[in-house]
C-alpha positions in Angstrom: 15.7 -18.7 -10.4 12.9 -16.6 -9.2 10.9 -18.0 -6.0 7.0 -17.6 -5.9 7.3 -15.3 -3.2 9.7 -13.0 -4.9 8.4 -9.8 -6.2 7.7 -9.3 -9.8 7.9 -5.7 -11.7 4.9 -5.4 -14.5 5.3 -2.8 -16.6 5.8 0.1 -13.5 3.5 -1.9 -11.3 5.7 -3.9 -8.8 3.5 -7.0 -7.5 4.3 -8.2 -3.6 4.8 -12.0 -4.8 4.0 -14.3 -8.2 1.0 -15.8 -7.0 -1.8 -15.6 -9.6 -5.4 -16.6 -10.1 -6.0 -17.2 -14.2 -8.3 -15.9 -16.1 -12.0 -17.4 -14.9 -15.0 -16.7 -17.3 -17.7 -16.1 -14.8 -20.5 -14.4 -16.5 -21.6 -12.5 -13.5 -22.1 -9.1 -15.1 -25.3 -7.2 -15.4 -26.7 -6.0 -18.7 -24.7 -3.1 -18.4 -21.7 -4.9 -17.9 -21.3 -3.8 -13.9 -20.4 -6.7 -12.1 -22.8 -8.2 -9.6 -22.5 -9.0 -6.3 -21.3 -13.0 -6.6 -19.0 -12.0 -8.2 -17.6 -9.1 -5.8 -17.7 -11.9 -3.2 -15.9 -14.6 -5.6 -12.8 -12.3 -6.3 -13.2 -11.0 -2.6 -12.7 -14.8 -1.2 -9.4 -15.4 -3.9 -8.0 -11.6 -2.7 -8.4 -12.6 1.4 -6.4 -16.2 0.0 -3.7 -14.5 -0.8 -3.2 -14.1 -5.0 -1.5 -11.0 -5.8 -2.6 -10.7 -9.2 -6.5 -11.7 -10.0 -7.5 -11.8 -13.8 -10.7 -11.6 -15.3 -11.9 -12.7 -18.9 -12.2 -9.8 -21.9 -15.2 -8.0 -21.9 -15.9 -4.7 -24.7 -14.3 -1.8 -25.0 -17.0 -0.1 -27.2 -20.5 0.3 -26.8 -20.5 -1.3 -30.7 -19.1 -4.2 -29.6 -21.3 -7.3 -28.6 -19.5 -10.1 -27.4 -22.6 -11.6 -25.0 -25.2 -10.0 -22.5 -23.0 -10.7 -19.3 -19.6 -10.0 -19.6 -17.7 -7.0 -18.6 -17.7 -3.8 -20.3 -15.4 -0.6 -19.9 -16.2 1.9 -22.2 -18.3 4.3 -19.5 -16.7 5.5 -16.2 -19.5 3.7 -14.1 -18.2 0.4 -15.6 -14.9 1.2 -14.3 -15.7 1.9 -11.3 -17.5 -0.9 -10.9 -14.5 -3.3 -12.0 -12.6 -1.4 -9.2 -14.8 -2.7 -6.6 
């Protein structure tokens, strides 16, 4: 049986351990669906604890879509990029 601190192969991503952090709907996205900085700091604070795997809740993935004013969006680059941070 597979320990928590066993590695864990996703797909052809290989995570370090099997620690996660859920999905947490925090609305903490601008109006063009770039993340603000609470939110940086909130996933930042979970990282530095130690999950290896950090998810986030569904945002759009067209600029059709409208699912809410705050919630992520990754249909332009700068979106990405944001998310990266």
């Amino acid at each position: 049986m597979p320990k928590l601190s066993d590695p864990i192969k996703v797909g052809k991503l290989t995570i370090k351990h099997r620690l996660w952090l859920a999905v947490v709907n925090i609305n903490w996205f601008d109006w063009f669906g770039l993340p603000m900085p609470p939110l940086v700091k909130f996933y930042e604070e979970r990282a530095r604890g130690g999950f290896a795997w950090i998810g986030i809740a569904g945002g759009n993935v067209l600029p059709t879509e409208f699912g809410g004013q705050t919630i992520p969006r990754v249909y332009h680059l700068k979106q990405v990029t944001g998310l990266n941070r």
